[in-house]
C-alpha positions as CSV (number, residue, x, y, z in Angstrom):
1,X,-2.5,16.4,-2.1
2,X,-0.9,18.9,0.7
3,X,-3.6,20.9,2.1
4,X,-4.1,24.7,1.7
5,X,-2.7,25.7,5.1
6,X,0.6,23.8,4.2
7,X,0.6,25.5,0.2
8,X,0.2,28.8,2.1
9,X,2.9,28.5,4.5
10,X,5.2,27.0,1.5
11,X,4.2,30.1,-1.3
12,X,5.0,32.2,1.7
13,X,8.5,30.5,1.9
14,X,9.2,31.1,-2.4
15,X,8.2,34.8,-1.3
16,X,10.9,35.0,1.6
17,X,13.5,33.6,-0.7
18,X,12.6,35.8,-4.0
19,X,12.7,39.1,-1.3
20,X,16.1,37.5,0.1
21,X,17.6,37.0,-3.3
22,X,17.0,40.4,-4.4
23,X,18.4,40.9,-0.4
24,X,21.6,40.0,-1.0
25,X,22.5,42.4,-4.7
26,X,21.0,45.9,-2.7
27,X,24.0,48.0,-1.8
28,X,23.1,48.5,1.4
29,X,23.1,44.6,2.5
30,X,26.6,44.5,0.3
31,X,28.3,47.1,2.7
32,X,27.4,45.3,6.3
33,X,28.7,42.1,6.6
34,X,26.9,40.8,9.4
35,X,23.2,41.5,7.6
36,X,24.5,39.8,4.4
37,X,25.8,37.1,6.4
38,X,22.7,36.5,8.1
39,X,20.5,37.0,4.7
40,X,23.0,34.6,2.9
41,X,22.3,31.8,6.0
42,X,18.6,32.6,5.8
43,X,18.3,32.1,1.7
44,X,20.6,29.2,1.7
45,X,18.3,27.2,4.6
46,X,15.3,28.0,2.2
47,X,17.1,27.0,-0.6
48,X,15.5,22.8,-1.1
49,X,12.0,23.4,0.3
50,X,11.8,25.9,-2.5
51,X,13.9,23.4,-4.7
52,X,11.3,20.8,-4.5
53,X,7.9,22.8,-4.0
54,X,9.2,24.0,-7.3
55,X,9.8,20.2,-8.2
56,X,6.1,19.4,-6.9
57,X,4.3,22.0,-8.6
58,X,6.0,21.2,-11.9
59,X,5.2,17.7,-11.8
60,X,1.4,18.5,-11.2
61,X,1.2,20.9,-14.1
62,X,2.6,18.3,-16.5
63,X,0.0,16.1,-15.3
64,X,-2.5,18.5,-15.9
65,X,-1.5,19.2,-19.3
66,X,-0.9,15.3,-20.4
67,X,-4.6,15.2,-19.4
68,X,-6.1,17.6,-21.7
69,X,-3.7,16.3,-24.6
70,X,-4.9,13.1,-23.4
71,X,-8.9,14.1,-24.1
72,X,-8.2,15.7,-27.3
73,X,-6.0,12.2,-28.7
74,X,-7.5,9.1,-29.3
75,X,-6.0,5.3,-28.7
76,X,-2.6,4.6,-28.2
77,X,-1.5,8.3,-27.9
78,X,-4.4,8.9,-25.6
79,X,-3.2,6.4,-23.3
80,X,0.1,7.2,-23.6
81,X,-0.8,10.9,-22.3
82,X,-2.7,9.2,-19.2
83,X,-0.1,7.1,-18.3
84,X,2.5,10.1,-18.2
85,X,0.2,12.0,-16.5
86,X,-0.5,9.1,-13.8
87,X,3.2,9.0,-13.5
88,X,3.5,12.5,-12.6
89,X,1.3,12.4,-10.0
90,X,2.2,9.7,-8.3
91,X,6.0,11.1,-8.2
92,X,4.4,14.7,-7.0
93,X,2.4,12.3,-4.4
94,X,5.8,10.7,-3.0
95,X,7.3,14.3,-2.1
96,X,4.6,15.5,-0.4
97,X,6.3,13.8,2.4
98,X,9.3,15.2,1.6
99,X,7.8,18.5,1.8
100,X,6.3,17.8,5.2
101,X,9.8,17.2,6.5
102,X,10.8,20.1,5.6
103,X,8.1,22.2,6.9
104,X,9.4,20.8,10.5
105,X,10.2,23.4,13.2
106,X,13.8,23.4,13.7
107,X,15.7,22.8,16.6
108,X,17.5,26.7,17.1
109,X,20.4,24.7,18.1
110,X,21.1,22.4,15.4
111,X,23.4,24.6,13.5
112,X,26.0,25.2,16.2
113,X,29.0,23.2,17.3
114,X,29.1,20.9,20.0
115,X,30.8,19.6,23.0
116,X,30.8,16.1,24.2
117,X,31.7,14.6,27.8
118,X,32.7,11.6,27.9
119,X,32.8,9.3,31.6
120,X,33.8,6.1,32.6
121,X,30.7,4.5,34.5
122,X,30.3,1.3,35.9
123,X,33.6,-1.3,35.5
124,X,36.7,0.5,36.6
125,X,39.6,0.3,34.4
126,X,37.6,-1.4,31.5
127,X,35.0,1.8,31.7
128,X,37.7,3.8,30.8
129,X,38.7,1.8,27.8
130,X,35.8,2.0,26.4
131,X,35.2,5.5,26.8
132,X,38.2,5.9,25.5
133,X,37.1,4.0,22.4
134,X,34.0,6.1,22.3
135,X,36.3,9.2,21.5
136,X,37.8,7.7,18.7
137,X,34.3,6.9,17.6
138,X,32.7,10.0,17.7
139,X,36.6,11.8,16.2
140,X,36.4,9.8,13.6
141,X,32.9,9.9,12.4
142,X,33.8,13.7,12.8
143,X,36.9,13.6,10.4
144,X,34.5,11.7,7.7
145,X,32.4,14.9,7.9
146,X,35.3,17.1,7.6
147,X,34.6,18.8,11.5
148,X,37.2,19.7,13.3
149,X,37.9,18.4,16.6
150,X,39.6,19.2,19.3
151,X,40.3,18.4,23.2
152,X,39.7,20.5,25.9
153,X,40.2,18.4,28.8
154,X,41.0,14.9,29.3
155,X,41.8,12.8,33.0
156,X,43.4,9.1,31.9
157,X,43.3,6.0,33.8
158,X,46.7,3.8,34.6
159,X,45.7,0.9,31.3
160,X,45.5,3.8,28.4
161,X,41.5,4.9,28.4
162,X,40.1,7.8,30.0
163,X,38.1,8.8,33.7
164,X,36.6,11.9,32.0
165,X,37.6,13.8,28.4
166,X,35.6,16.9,27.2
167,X,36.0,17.9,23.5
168,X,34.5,20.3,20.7
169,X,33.5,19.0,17.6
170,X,33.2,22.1,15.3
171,X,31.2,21.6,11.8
172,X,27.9,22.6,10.0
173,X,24.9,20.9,11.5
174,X,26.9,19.0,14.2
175,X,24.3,19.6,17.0
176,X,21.7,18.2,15.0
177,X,23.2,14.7,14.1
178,X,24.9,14.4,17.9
179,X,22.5,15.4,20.0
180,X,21.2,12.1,19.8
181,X,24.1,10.5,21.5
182,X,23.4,12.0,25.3
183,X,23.0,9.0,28.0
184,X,24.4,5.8,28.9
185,X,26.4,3.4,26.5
186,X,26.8,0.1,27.3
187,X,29.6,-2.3,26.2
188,X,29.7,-6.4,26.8
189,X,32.8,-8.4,26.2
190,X,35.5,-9.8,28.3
191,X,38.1,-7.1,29.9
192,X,42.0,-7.9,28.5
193,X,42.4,-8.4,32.3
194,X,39.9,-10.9,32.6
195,X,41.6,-14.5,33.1
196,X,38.9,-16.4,33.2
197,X,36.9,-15.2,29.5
198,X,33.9,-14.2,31.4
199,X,32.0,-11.5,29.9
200,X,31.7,-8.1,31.9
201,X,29.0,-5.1,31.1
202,X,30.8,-1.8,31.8
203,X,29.5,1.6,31.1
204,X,29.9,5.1,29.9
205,X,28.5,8.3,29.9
206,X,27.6,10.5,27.1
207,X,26.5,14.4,27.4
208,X,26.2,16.5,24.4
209,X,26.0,20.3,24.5
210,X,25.0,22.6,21.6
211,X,28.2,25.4,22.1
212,X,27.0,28.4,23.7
213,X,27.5,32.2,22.5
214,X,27.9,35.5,24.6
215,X,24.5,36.0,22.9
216,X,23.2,32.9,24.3
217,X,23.9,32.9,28.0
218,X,25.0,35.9,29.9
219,X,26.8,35.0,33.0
220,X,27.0,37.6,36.1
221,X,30.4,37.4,37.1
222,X,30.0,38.3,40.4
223,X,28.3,34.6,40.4
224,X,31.2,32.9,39.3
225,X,33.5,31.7,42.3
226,X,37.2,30.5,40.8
227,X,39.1,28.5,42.8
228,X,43.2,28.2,40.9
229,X,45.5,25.3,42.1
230,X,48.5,23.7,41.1
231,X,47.2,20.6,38.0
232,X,48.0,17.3,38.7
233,X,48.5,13.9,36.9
234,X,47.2,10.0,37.6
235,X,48.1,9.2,41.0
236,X,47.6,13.0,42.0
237,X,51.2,13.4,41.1
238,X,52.6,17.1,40.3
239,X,52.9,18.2,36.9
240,X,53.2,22.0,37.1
241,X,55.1,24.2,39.9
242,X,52.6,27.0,39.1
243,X,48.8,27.9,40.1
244,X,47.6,27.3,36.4
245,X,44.3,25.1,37.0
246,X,41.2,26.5,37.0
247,X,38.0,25.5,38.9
248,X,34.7,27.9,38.4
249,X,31.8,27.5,40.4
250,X,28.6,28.7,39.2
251,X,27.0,30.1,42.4
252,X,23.5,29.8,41.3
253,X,23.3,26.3,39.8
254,X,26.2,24.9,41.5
255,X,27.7,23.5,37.8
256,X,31.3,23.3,38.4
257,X,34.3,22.9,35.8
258,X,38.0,22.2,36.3
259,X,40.8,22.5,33.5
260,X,44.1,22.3,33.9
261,X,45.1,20.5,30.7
262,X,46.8,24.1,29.6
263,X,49.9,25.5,31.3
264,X,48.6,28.7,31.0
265,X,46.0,29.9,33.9
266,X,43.9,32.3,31.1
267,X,43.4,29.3,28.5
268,X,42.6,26.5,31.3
269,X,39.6,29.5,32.9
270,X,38.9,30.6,28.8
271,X,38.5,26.7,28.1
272,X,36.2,26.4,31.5
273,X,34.0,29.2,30.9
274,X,33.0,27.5,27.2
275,X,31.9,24.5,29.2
276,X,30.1,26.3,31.9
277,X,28.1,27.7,29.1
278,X,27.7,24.9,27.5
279,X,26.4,23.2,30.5
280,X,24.2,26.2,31.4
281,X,22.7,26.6,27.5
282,X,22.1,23.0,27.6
283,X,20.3,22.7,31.0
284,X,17.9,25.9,30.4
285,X,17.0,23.8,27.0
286,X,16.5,20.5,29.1
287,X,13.6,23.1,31.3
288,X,12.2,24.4,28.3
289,X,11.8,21.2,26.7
290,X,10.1,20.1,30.1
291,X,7.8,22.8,30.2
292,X,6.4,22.2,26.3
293,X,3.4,19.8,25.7
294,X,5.2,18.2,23.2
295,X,8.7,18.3,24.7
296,X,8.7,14.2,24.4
297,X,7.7,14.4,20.3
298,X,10.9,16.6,20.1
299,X,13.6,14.3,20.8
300,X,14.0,10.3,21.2
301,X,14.5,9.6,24.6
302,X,15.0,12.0,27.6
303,X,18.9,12.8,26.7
304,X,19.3,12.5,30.2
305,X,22.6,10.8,31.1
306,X,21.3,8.3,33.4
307,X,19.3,6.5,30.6
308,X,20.7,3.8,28.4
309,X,20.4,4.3,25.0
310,X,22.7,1.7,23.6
311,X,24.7,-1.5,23.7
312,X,27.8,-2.5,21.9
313,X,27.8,-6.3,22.3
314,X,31.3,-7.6,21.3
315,X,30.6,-11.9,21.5
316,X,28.0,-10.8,18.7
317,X,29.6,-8.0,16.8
318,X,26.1,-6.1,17.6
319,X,25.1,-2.7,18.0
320,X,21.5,-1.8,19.3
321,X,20.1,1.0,19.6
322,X,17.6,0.7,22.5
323,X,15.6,3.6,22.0
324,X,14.4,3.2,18.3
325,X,15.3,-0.9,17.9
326,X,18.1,-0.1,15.6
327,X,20.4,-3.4,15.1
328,X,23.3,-3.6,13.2
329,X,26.6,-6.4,13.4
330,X,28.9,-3.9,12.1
331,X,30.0,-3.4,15.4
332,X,34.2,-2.8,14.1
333,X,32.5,-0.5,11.4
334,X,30.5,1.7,14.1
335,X,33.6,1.6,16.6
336,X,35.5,3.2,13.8
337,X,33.3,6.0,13.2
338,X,31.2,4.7,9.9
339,X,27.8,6.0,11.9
340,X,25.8,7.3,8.9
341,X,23.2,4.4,9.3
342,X,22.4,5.0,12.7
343,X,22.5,8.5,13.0
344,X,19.9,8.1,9.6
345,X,17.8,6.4,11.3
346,X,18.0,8.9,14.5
347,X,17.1,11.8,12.5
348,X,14.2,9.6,10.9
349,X,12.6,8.9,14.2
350,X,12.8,12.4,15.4
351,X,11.4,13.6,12.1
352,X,8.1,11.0,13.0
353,X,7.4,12.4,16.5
354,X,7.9,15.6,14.7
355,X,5.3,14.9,12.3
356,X,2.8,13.1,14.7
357,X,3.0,15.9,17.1
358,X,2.3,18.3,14.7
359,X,-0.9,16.1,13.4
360,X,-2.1,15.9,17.0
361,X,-1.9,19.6,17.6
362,X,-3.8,20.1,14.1
């Protein structure tokens, strides 16, 4: 059975929805569309705990009531009315936790969009392939969920992958499935210029940034230094006659972005200020995190880029998952974006250090 600090905190949740029900049909919230949109979010985020508390306390009234028909009926109807009532409370038994789950503090930042950076690490030309490969990945896992995705910046290698591509992956909830994907990938298989069939280990780097609002991080300008030069292509060669790259330099932190995939000079310092923000949002989180007792029950690993989270083994059409012990030999299947199992099994593991921090605390 939940305990009573847990069936206070979840009748004060029915309340909140009830009060933002009757919210959203007052006049007043009708005529300004940023309050209704924010109520709307609000009673739509509330929307299954209520579901199944509902569920929950259903189950345990039937119960109740199958047990007093039970006393006043005698033999097989009698034990009929146990047995339903048994039933019911071992169903109500198996949400509770359900229920817990959803009691979970959430992560502020799992509703917004993301963007990913994507580098080649150790093994040259093959790093790049596979990073390369790791776009399409994550692009296509992203088209199954209907997110959009776009580039914002990409510098390509002479064999077809990539040095270094930034992208946005816009969609409901695409921070909080993602997030998980920041550090080191590893891949193992022989290189296509590999003569001899040896197998190589090459690398790439994963960083994935919750996108930041005005709201979220306000940047002094007059701490920005921007640098504009003519964009090049592999080899350094020139591809525009004009000044339309953009480097910015936050002073303070010394974060730097380049763009220059634009021809225009505005879109290529728009483009680099939504990664400097990025970058900045994400770092002050990375402090924060640091600072909190139980920064370490809130996310599986350190997200830190320099730690390897996962190998793609290609001689044994295996994935693992270093950080949780996640196996899989769908290795074609994860490489073309079918990541549902994985990512599950993410979001189970965080809800568990979730849970067991929580317990401690208590």
């Amino acid at each position: 059975m939940i305990d009573d600090s847990m069936r206070q905190r979840l009748e004060e949740l029915v309340a909140t929805h009830a009060e933002l029900e009757m919210d959203m049909t007052d006049p007043a919230v009708l005529g300004d569309q940023e309050r209704y949109t924010s109520t709307a979010k609000r009673h739509a985020e509330l929307n299954e705990v209520v579901k199944v508390y509902a569920r929950y306390q259903q189950l345990l009234e039937d119960a109740g009531a199958a047990e007093e028909l039970a006393e006043l009926s005698d033999g097989a109807e009698g034990d009929s009315m146990l047995a339903e009532a048994k039933a019911n409370r071992a169903q109500a038994e198996g949400m509770e936790g359900q229920l817990k789950v959803l009691l979970l503090p959430k992560d502020p930042m799992d509703d917004k969009n993301v963007i990913l950076e994507i580098r080649a690490g150790a093994g040259g030309d093959e790093a790049g392939l596979f990073a390369a490969e790791l776009e399409r990945m994550y692009t296509r896992y992203a088209e199954g969920r209907r997110w959009k995705v776009a580039r914002l910046s990409v510098s390509e290698n002479d064999v077809g992958g990539v040095k270094e591509v930034t992208f946005e992956v816009n969609g409901t909830g695409a921070y909080s499935v993602l997030k998980h994907e920041s550090g080191v990938h590893r891949v193992q298989r022989v290189p296509q210029t590999e003569s001899g069939g040896r197998i190589h280990t090459s690398t790439a780097s994963v960083a994935v940034m919750p996108e930041a609002e005005d709201v979220d991080v306000h940047i002094d300008p007059s701490d920005l230094k921007i640098d504009v030069y003519r964009s090049s292509g592999p080899g350094g060669q020139s591809v525009n006659t004009t000044d339309s790259a953009v480097r910015i330099t936050h002073v303070p932190t010394g974060v730097v972005v380049a763009m220059q995939d634009e021809k225009s000079q505005l879109q290529n310092k728009e483009k680099a200020l939504r990664v400097l923000k990025a970058r900045l949002l994400q770092a002050e989180k990375d402090r924060m995190a640091a600072e909190r007792a139980d920064a370490r029950a809130s996310q599986i690993g350190t997200g830190d880029r320099s730690e390897k989270i996962r190998t793609y083994n290609f001689p044994d059409s295996r994935v693992a998952d270093h950080r949780i012990g996640f196996k899989t030999n769908d290795l074609s299947g994860v490489l073309e974006g079918k990541l549902d199992e994985l990512f599950d099994a993410l979001i189970r593991q965080e809800q568990a250090q979730k849970l067991q921090a929580l317990t401690e605390d208590a």
